[in-house]
N, C-alpha and C positions, 0 to 999 in steps of 0.2 A: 713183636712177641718173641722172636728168634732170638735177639740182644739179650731179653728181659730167662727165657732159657739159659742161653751161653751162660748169664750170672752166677745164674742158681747151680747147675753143672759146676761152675769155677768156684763155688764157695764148697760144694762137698768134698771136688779134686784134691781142694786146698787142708781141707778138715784132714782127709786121711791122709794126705803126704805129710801135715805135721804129727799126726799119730806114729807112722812110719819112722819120721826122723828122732821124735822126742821121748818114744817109748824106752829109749835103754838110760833116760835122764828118769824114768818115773813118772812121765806125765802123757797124759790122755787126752787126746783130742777127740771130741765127740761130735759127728755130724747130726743134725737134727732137723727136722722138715715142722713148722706152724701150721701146716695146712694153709685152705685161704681165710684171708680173714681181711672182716672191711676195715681197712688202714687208711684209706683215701688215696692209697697210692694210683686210681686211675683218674683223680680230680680234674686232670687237665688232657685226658684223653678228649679223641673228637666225638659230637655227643650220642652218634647212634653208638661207638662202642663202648660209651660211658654207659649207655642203657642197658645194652646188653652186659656187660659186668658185672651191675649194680643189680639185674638179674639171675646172676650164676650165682653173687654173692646170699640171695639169699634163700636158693635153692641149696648149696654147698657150703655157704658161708661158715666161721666162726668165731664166734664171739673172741676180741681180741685177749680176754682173760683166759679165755681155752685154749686159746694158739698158744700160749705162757708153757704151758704143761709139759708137751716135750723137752724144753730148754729146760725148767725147774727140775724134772727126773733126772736129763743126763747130768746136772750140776750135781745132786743129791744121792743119788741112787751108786753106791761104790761096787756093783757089780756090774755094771755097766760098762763094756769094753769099748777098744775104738771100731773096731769090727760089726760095730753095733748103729744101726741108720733108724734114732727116735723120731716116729712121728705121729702124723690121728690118723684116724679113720676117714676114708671120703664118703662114706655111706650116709647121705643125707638122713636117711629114716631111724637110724640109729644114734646113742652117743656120740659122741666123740671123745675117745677116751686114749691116752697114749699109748703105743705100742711097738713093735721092732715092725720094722717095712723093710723090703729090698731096697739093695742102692740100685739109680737106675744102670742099666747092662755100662752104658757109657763110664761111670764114677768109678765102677771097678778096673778101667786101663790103668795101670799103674806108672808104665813108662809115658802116659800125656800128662799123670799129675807131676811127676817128677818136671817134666819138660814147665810145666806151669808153674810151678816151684822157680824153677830155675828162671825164666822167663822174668816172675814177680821181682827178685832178688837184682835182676840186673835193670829193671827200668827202676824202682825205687831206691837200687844204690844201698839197700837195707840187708844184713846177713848175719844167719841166726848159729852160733856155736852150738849143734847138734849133732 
């Protein structure tokens, strides 16, 4: 589960260091969180933590149509800044309806997303004129 964090941590890092760099070209990177949502992504877990998942999933779970909805606002919605972290609600007993969330404390370092940036650039050999 640490690796499967690490990821998600490196794809917001990633969002706002392209916000950061791409902002004086006019374009917005927007971080956005789906909640959970049964993807099958634990299909091949071992099976008691397949059960318990498939249990969180449908205590917390959401519909992968509903997970859509943060991505579909920040693509849509032009007031939406990159300072802006779209995501649901984890309130089981409620909607789940999209909304602005805190980045986690971690996503806000701004000199590891840069380092991550820079890190990305040099193993893929890949570099963005920004």
């Amino acid at each position: 589960m640490a690796g499967y964090n690490r990821s998600k941590l490196s794809n917001i890092l990633c969002a706002r260091e392209l916000n950061r760099r791409a902002k004086k070209k006019g374009i917005t990177s927007i971080a956005v969180h789906p909640g959970t949502s049964p993807t099958g992504i634990g299909r091949n877990a071992p099976k008691g933590t397949k059960a318990f998942g498939l249990l969180l999933m449908k205590i917390f779970g959401t519909p992968p149509d509903q997970s859509s909805w943060p991505s579909l606002i920040a693509a849509t919605d032009s007031t939406i800044t990159g300072d802006i972290y779209v995501g649901l609600g984890m309130n089981p007993l409620k909607a789940k309806k999209p909304k602005f969330v805190d980045f986690p404390k971690k996503a806000l370092d701004v000199q590891l997303a840069e380092k991550l940036w820079l890190l990305s650039e040099k193993l893929t050999g890949v570099h963005y004129d920004l």
